[in-house]
C-alpha positions as CSV (number, residue, x, y, z in Angstrom):
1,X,0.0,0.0,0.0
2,X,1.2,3.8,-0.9
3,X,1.2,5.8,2.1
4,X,-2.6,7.3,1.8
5,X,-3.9,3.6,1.8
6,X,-2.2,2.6,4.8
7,X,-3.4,5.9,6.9
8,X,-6.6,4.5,6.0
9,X,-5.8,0.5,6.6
10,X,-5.2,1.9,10.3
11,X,-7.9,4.7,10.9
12,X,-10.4,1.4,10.4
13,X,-8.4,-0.5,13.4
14,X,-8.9,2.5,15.6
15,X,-12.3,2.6,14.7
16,X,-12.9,-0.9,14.7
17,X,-10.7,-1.5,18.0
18,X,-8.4,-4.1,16.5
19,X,-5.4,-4.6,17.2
20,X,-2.6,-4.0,15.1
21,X,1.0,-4.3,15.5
22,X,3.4,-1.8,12.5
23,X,7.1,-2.9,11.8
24,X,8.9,-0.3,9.7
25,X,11.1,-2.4,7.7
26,X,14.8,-1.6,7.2
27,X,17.6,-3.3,5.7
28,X,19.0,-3.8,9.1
29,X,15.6,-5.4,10.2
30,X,15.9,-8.0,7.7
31,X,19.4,-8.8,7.7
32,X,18.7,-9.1,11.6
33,X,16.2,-11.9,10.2
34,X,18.4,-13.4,7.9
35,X,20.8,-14.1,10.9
36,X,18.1,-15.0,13.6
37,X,15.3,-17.1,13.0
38,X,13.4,-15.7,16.3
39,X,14.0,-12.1,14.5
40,X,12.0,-13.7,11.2
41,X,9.3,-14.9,13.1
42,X,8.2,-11.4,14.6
43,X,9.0,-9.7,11.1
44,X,6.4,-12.7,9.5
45,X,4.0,-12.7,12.6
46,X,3.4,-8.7,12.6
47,X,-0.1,-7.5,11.3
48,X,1.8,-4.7,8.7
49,X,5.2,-4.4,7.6
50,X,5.6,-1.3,5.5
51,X,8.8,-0.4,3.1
52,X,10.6,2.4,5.6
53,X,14.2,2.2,4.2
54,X,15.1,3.4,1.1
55,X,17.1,0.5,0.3
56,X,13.9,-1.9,1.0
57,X,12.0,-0.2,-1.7
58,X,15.6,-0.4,-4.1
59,X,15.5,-4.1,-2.9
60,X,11.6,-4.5,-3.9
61,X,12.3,-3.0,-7.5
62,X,15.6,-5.2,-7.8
63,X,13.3,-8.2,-7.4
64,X,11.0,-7.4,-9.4
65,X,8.2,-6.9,-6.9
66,X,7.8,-3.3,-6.6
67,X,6.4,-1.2,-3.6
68,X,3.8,1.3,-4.1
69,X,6.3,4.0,-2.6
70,X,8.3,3.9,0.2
71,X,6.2,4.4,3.5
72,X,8.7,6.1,6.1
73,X,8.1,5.1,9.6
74,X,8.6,9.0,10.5
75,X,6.4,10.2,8.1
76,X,3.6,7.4,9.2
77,X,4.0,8.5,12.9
78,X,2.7,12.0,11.7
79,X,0.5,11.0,9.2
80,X,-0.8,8.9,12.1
81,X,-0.7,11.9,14.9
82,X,-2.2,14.3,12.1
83,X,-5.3,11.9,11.8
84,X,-5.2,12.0,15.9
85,X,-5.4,15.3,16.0
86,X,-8.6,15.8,14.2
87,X,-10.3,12.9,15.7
88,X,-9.1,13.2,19.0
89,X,-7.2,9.9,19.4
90,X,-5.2,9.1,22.5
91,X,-1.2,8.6,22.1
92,X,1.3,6.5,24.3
93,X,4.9,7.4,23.9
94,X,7.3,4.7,25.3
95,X,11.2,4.8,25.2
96,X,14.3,6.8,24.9
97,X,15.7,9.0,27.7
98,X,13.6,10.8,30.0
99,X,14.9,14.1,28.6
100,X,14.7,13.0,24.7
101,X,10.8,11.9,25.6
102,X,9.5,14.8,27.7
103,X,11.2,17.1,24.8
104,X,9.0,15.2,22.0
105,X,6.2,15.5,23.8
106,X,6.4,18.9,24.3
107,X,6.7,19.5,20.6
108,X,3.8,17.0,19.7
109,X,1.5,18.8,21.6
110,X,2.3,22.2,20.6
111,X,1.9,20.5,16.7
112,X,-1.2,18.1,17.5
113,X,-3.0,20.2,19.9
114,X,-6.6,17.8,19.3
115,X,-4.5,14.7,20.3
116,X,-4.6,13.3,23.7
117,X,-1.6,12.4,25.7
118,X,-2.4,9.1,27.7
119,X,1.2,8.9,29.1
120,X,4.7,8.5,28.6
121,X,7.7,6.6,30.0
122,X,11.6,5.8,28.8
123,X,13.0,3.1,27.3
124,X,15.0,1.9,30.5
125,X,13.5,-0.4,32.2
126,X,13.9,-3.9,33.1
127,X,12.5,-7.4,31.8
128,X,11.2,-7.2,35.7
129,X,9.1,-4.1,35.0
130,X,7.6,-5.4,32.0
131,X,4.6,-6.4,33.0
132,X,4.1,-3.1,35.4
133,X,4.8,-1.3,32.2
134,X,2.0,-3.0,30.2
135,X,-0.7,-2.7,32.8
136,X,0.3,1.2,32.9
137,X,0.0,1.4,29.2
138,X,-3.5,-0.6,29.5
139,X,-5.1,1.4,31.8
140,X,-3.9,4.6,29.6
141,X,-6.0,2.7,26.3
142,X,-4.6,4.7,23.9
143,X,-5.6,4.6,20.3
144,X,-1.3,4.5,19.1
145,X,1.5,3.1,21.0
146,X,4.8,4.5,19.6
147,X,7.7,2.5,20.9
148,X,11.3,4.3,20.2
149,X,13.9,1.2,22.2
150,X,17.0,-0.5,19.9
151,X,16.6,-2.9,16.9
152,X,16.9,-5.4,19.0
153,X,14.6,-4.8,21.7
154,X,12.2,-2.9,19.9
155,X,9.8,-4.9,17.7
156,X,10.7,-8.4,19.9
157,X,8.8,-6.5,22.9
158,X,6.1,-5.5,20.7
159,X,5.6,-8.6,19.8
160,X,6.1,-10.3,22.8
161,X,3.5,-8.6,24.2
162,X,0.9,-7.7,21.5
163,X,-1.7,-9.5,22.8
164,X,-1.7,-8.1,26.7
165,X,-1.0,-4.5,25.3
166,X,-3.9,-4.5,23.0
167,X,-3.6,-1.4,21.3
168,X,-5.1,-0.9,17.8
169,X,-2.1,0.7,16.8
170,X,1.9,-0.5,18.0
171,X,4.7,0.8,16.4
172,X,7.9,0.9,16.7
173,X,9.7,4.5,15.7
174,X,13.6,3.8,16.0
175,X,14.7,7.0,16.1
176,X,12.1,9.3,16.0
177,X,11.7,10.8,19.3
178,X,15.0,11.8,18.3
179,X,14.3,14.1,15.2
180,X,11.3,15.3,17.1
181,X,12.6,16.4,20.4
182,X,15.0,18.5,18.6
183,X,18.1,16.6,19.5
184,X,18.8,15.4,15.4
185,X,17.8,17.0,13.0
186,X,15.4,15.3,9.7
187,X,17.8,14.6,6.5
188,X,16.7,17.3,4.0
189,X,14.3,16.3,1.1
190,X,17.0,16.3,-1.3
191,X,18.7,13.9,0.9
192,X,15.8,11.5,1.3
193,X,14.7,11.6,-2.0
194,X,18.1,10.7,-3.4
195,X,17.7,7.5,-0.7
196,X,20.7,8.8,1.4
197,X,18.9,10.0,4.5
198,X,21.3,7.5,6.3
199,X,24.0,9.5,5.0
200,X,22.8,12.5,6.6
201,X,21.9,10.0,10.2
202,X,25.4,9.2,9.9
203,X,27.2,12.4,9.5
204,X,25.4,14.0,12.3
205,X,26.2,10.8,14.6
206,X,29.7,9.2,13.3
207,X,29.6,6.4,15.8
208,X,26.9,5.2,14.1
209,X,29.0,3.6,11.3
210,X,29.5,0.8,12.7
211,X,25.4,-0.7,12.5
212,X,25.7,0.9,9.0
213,X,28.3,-1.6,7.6
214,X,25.3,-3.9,7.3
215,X,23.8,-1.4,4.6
216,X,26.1,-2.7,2.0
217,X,26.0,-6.5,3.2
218,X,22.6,-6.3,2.7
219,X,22.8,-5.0,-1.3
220,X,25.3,-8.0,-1.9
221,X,22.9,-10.4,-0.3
222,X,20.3,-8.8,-2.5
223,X,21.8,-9.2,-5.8
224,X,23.1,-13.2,-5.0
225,X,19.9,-14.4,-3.3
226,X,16.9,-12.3,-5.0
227,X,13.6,-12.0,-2.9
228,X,15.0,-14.8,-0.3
229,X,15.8,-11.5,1.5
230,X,12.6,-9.9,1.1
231,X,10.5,-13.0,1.5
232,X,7.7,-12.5,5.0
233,X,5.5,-15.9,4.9
């Protein structure tokens, strides 16, 4: 689906209550996959898996199997929080610092004054605290769930816990809080539309090099074993 159709995909499971859990897909998501079988089954298992990176939607067209258009988990968080704002839809905001989520907050209210913010809490807690987390988050029933934790604790916890959570929409945002509280800025259109926005991630945080050595590994694999890569049942 283009980005339009998937708005509406998820404004009827708010409406309809049901329960739906987003993955964002990168190339670092599904090489993650390709090395961990537990990682594929939470790719396969979620409800939506839209094409976030641009190398996924260079990946699709390589294969043959092109996307509609590449749906950016950034740009579906506020597609998402402008459709919140004029139905009045509830938002949970869960990870990060404390300082990084009280800052996005602060500017997501300001830009969606007609949203309502259920609560809030950072990314650092313990497998302990899980379940004191989810029962916070429950009594809170928001309509979106926007979870900002690491690659690989972000979409294992959503899916972990999917079912007790029971939001109609989970999602998880990476870095988003991020770009939103101020701290980073967005890559420019030029840069996004050319398909380097991690370029421009990259340059404003140099240690991230390291997690971006994959971006090339995961072109190679690509080009030797087709849609194996891209492949979600």
């Amino acid at each position: 689906m283009n980005m339009r159709e998937t708005v509406d995909y998820l404004i009827r499971a708010i409406e309809e209550r049901k329960p739906q859990r987003i993955v964002t897909g990168n190339p670092i998501m599904l090489m993650a996959a390709q090395e961990d079988s537990r990682y594929q089954t939470i790719l396969e298992t979620a409800d939506l898996v839209v094409p976030d990176g641009a190398g996924v939607v260079w990946a699709a067209r390589h294969v043959k199997q092109p996307v509609a258009e590449r749906v950016a988990g950034f740009d579906l968080m506020q597609e998402l929080m402008r459709e919140g704002d004029k139905r009045g839809w509830s938002v949970y905001l869960l990870g990060t610092t404390q300082e990084i989520l009280d800052a996005a907050e602060a500017n997501l209210k300001r830009q969606y004054p007609g949203v309502r913010f259920a609560g809030k809490r950072n990314g650092f807690f313990t497998d302990e605290e899980d379940l004191e987390v989810i029962a916070e988050i429950r009594r809170a029933n928001p309509d979106l769930l926007f979870v900002a934790r690491s690659v690989a604790n972000q979409e294992p916890w959503l899916a972990k816990y999917e079912q007790e959570l029971g939001v109609p929409v989970m999602m998880g945002v990476g870095g988003s809080f991020d770009v939103i509280s101020g701290k980073l800025k967005r890559a420019p259109a030029a840069f996004r539309k050319l398909g380097l926005e991690w370029l421009y991630r990259l340059l404003q945080e140099p240690k991230r090099y390291k997690r971006m050595l994959v971006l090339p590994k995961f072109a190679l694999k690509v080009v030797k074993d087709g849609d194996n890569v891209l492949k979600t049942r």
